[in-house]
C-alpha positions as CSV (number, residue, x, y, z in Angstrom):
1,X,8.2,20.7,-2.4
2,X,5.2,23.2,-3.1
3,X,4.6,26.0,-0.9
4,X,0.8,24.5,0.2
5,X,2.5,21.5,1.5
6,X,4.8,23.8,3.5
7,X,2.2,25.6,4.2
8,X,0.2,22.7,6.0
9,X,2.9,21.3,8.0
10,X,3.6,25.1,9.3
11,X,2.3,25.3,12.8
12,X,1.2,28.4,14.7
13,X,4.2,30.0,15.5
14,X,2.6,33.2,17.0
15,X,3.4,33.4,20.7
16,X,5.7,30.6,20.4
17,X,8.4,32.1,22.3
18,X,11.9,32.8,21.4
19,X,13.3,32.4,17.6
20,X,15.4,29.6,18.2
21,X,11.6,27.6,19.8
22,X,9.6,28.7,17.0
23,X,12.5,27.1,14.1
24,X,12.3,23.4,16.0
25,X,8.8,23.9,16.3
26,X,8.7,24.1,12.5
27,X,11.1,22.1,11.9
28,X,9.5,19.0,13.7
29,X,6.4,19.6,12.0
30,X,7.7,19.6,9.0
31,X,9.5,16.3,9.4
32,X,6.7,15.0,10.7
33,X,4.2,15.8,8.3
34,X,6.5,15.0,5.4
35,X,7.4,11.2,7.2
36,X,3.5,10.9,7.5
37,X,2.9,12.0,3.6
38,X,5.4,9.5,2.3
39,X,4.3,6.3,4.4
40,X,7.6,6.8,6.9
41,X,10.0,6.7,4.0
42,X,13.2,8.4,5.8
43,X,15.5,8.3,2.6
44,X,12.7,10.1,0.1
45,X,12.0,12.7,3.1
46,X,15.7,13.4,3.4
47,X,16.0,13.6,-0.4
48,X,12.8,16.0,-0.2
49,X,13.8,18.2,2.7
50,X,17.6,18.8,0.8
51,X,19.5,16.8,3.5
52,X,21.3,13.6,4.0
53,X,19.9,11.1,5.5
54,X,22.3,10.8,8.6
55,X,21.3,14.8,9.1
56,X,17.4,13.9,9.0
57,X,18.8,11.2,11.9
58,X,20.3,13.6,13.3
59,X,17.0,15.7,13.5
60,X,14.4,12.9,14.2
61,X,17.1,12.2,17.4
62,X,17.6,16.1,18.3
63,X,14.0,16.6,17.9
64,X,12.3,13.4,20.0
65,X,10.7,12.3,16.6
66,X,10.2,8.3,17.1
67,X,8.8,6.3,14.3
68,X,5.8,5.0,16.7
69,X,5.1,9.3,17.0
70,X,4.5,9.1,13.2
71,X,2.3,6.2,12.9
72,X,0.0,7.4,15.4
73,X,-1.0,10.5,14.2
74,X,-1.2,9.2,10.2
């Protein structure tokens, strides 16, 4: 994964409260950016982001991501 595309799915973390808020801010806008650039595909997202795919579950669960979320902002 290049650093722009990181870059684009980075959201303003400034003044986003503690550390712990600012990592699940970035982490869910990373998953969600990277299920919208590769048409929802959860197993080539998992296999991009260096995770299993029961541990990207685990996120899109811990994180309120639902595949409808994804689809509406593509």
């Amino acid at each position: 994964m290049s650093d722009d595309y990181i870059t684009t799915a980075m959201p303003n973390l400034v003044g986003s409260g503690t550390l712990k808020e600012a990592v699940r801010s970035y982490e869910r806008a990373l998953i969600l950016e990277s299920l919208r650039a590769n048409s929802n595909d959860k197993r080539k997202v998992a296999k991009l982001l260096g995770i299993s795919i029961s541990s990207l579950y685990r996120k899109l669960a811990e994180l309120s991501i639902e595949d409808h979320a994804v689809e509406e902002r593509a």
